[in-house]
C-alpha positions as CSV (number, residue, x, y, z in Angstrom):
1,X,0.0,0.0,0.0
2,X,1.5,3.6,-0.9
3,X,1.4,6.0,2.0
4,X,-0.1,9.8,0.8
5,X,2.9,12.1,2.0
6,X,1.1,15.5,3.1
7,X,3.4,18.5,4.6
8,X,1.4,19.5,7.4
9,X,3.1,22.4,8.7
10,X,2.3,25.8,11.1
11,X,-1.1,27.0,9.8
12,X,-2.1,23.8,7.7
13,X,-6.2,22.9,9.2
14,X,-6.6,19.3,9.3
15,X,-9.6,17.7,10.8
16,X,-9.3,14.7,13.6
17,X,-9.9,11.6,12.5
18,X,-9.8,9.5,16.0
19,X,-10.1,10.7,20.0
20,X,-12.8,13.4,21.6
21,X,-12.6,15.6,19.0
22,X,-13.2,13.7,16.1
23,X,-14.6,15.5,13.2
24,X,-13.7,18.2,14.6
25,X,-11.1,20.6,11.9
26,X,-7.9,22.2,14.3
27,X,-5.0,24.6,13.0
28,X,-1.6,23.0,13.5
29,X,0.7,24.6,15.7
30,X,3.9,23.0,15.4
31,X,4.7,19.5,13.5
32,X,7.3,17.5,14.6
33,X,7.3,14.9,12.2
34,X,5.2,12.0,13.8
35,X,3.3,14.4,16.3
36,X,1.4,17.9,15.7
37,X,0.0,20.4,18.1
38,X,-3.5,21.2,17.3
39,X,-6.0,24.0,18.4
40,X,-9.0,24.7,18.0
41,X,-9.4,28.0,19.9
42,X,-12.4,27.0,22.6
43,X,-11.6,23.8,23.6
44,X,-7.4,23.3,22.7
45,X,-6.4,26.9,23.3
46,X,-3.1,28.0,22.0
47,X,-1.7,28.1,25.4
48,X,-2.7,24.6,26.0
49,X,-2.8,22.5,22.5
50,X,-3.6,18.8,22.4
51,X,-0.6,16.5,21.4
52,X,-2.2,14.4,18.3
53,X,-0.3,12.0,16.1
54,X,-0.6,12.6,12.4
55,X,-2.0,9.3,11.5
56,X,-5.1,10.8,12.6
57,X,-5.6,13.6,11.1
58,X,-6.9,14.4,8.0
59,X,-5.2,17.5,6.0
60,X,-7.2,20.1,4.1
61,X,-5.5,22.6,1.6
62,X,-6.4,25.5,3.8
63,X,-3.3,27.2,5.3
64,X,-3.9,29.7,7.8
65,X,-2.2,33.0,8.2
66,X,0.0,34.0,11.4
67,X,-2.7,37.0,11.9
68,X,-5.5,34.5,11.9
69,X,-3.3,31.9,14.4
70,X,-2.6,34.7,16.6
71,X,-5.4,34.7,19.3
72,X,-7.8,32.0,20.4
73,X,-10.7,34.3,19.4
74,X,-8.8,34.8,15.6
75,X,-8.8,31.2,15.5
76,X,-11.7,30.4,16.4
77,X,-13.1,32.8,13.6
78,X,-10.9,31.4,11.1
79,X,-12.0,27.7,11.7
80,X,-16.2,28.5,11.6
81,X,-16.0,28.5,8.1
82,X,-15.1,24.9,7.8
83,X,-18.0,23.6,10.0
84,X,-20.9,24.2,7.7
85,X,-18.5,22.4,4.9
C-alpha cells in the first residue's frame, strides 16, 4: 500500500480523524514529524494544545495565516468557516 505524503506544517487545518474531537477541523501549531500540536481555539487553546499523532488527522489545503493563528478568538473565527462544509 502507498502512503499519501502530506506536509502538514504551522497553519495547515486538518480535521481529527480518531479521539474526543473527532470531526472536529484544528489549526496546526507546530509539526514535529510524527506528532502535531493542534487547536481549535475554545476547547485546545493556544496556550494549551492537544498532542495528536498525524496518522489521525486528515489535511485540508487550507493554510492559515499567522494573523489568523494569533489569538484563540482569531482562531476560532478562522476555523467557523469549515463547520458548515
Amino acid at each position: 500500500m502507498r502512503e499519501l505524503i502530506v506536509e502538514i506544517k504551522r497553519g495547515t487545518v486538518v480535521r481529527s480523524n480518531a479521539g474526543h474531537d473527532k470531526g472536529l477541523f484544528l489549526a496546526v501549531l507546530e509539526s514535529d514529524g510524527r506528532f502535531a500540536l493542534t487547536a481549535d481555539g475554545k476547547t485546545r487553546t493556544i496556550i494549551s494544545p492537544k498532542r495528536k499523532n498525524l496518522i489521525h488527522l486528515s489535511p485540508t489545503a487550507a493554510v492559515l495565516t499567522e494573523q489568523e493563528m494569533e489569538s484563540d478568538s482569531s482562531l476560532r473565527k478562522a476555523l467557523r468557516r469549515f463547520r458548515a462544509e
